[in-house]
N, C-alpha and C positions, 0 to 999 in steps of 0.2 A: 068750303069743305070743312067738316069736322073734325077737331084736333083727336086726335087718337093717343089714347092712357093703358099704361099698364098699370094696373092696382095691388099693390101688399095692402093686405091690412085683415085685422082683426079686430074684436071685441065690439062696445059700442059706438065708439070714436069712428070703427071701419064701417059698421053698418054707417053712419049718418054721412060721414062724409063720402062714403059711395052714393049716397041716394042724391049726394048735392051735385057730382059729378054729373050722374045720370039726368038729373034738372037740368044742370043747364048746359046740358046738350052733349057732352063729352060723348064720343065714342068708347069705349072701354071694350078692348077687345080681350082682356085676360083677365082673371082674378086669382092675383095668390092669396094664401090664406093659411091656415094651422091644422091639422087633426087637434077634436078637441081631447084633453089631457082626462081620462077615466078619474086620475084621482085630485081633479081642482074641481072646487066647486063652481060649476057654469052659470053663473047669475044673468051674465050678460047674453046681447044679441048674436045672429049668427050671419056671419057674411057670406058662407058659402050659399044658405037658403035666397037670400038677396041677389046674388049673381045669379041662382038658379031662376028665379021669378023671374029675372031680366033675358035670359037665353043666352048668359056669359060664361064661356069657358069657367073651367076650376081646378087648379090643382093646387096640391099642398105638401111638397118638395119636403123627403127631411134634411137636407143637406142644402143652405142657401146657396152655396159655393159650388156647387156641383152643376158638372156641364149642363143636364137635362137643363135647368133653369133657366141658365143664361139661352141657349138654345131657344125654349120656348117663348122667352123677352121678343128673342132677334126675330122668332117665327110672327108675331103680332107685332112687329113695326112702329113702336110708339113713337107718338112725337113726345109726350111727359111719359115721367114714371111718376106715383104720387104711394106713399108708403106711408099709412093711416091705422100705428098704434100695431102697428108688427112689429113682433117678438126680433128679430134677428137680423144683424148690422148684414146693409147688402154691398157683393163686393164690387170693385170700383170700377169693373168690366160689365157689371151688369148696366151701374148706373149708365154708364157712357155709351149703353144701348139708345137711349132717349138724347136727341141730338137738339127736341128744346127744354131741357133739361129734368131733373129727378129733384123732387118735394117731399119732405115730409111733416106730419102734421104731431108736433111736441106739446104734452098738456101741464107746460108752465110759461111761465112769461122770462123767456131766455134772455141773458145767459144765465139765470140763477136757474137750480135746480134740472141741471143735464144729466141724462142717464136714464137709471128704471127708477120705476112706480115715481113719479114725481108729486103726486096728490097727495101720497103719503108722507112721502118727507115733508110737505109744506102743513099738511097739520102738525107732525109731528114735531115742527121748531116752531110752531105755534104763531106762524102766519098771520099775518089779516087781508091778505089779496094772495091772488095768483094767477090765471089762464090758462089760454091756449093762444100758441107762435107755428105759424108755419115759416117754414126755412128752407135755403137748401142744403140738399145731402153732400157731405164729403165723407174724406179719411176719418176724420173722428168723431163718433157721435154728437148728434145736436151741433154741429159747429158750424153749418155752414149759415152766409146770411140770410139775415130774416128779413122776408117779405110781408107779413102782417101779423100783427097782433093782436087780441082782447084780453081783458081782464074782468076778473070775477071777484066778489068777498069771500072770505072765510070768515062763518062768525062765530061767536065765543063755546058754541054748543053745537057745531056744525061735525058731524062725520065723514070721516073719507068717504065712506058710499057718496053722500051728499054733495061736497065739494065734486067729487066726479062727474057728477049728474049734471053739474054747473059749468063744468070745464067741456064735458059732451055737448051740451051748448054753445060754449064758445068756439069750440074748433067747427061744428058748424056754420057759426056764422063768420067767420073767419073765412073760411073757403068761400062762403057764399059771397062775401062782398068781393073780394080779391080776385076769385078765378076769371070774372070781364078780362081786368088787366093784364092777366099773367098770359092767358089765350093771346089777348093783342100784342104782347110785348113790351109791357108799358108797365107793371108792376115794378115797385121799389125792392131794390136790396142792400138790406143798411148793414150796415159791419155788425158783427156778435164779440162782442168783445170778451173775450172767455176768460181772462184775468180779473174782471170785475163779478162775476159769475160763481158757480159751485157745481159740484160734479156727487151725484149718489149714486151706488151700487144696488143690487137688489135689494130685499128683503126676504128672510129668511120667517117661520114661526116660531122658532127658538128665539127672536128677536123680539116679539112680545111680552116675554118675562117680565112683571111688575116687579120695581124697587122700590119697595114701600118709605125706605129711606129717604129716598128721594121728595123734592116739595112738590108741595100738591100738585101744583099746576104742571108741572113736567110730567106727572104721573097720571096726570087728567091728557093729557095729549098724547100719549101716547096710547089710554086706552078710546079716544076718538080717530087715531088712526091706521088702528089697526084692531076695530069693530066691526062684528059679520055686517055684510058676507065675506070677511076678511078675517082669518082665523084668532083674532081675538087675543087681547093681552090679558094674561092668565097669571096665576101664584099657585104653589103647590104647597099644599097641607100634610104632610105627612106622605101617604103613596099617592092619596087622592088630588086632578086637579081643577082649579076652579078656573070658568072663564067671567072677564066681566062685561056681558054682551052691552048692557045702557048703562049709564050713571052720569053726575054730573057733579060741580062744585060744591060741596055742603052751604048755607047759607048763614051768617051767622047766628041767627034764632037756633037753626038745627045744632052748628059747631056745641051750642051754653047745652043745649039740652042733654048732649052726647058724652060731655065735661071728657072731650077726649086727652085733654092734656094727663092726662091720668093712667091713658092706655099704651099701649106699647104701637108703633107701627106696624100694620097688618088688618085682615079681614076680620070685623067683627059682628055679630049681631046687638041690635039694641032698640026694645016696642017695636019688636018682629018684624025688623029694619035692616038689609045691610049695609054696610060705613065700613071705606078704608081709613084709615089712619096714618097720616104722612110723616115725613122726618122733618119737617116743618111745624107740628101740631095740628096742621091743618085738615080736615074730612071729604072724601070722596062718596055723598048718597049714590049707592048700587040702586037701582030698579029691578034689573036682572042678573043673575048670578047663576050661570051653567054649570054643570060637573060634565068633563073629558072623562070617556071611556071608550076605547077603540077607536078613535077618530070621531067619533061620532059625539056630540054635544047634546046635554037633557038641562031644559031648567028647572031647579031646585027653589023650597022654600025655607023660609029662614031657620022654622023648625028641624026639615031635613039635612042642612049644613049642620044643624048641632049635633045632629045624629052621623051624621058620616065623619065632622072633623074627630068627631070622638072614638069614635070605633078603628077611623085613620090611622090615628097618632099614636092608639098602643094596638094596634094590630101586626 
């Protein structure tokens, strides 16, 4: 007989690793899932369209906690719960629905980096590896043991989109190799050791804020990650604000030419170029450099930043 799943999950992590579930061979009699948010930019896949293609139930509870829910779990019978990159911690009456037990699929290599957006936080301390762990679920986020792991690089010039695209990968094949064993009962569960580990909260766009003061490279990693389709680490000129969609390390041929020791930390133009300027001396080459107006983002040329930081600053 076919184990029978109940699925959480959203984004791309939910679309693939439903689709691995449905490979090889899961029953999935339910899919939770999210209304999507009018005001996030929807870049990614859509799970509810996936469970529709398959002929699987859908709903999307706004209350995890709320009896409908649990109700619905108990009405589909699972033998796993498997919770793939949903939004919201499930409570420990649901999990205890699933009597061979509740999985979920975390996209770092635990116990570092438990909590939200973990792609980001691992660019953003500037990383050189990371993944995807599946675990099991408890009381407190990411903490129960983990049952498999992959790992990915982060490379010197890599964006959070990209690292994600890498980690969307690895929790794929994560599941793929693992779920034989786990179906049979024979999967490993190693200790999470959460004092060796680190824990991050969300992230905000206000938390994008460039510190020009700051040395380059802190100031290069945080605009990789949290570069669209992720609202972009931005500096504000006056009223006007600027986002920095690409850029990358200046080089040092570029550094001599730019004779930035000269300039003050901040956004500059130079041979119709833009270059941040760090509290190090060191340069950030901009490729693209947006202006924020109403939420909505336009890219500007270097000419036009003279034009608007000017008009900004005594306006």
């Amino acid at each position: 007989m076919k184990p029978r799943a109940v699925v959480f999950a959203y984004h791309n992590v939910g679309v693939r690793c439903l689709q691995v579930l449905l490979a090889r061979g899961v029953d999935v009699a339910l899919v939770v899932t999210h209304e999507d948010n009018p005001n996030e930019n929807i870049w990614f896949g859509s799970v509810a369209s996936v469970a529709a293609e398959h002929g699987i139930e859908v709903i999307r509870p706004a209350d995890p906690a709320g009896a409908e829910l649990s109700e619905a779990v108990r009405r589909a019978r699972p033998d796993f719960i498997f919770s793939f990159y949903y939004r919201h911690m499930l409570p420990v009456e649901v999990l205890g629905l699933a009597p061979r037990g509740a999985y979920n699929m975390h996209g770092s290599l635990l116990p570092k980096y438990r909590g939200r957006v973990p792609t980001n936080w691992a660019v953003l301390h500037g990383e050189t590896e990371t993944g995807a762990t599946l675990h099991e679920m408890a009381v407190k986020p990411d903490a129960g043991a983990i049952v498999a792991q992959t790992s990915v690089p982060i490379l010197p010039d890599d964006t959070a989109q990209q690292v994600f695209d890498k980690v969307t990968v690895a929790c794929e094949q994560t599941l793929w190799r693992v779920l034989p064993a786990l179906i049979a009962g024979e999967a490993p569960h190693l200790p999470n050791d959460l004092a060796s580990g680190s824990y991050f909260g969300g992230r905000k766009p206000e938390d994008g804020r460039i510190d020009w003061s700051q040395p380059a490279e802190r100031v290069y990693n945080l605009i990789r990650a949290v570069a669209p389709p992720y609202p972009g680490a931005f500096t504000d000129i006056g009223t006007a604000r600027f986002v920095v969609a690409r850029a990358r390390l200046a080089t040092p041929g570029t550094m001599a030419r730019l004779s930035t020791a000269n300039l003050p930390p901040g956004l500059h133009v130079s041979d119709n170029a833009f270059f941040g300027v760090c509290g190090d001396a060191r340069a950030i080459a901009i490729s693209e450099l947006r202006i924020e107006r109403d939420g909505q983002q336009t890219a500007v040329t270097p000419a036009q930043f003279v034009q608007l930081t000017h008009s900004s600053r005594h306006s």
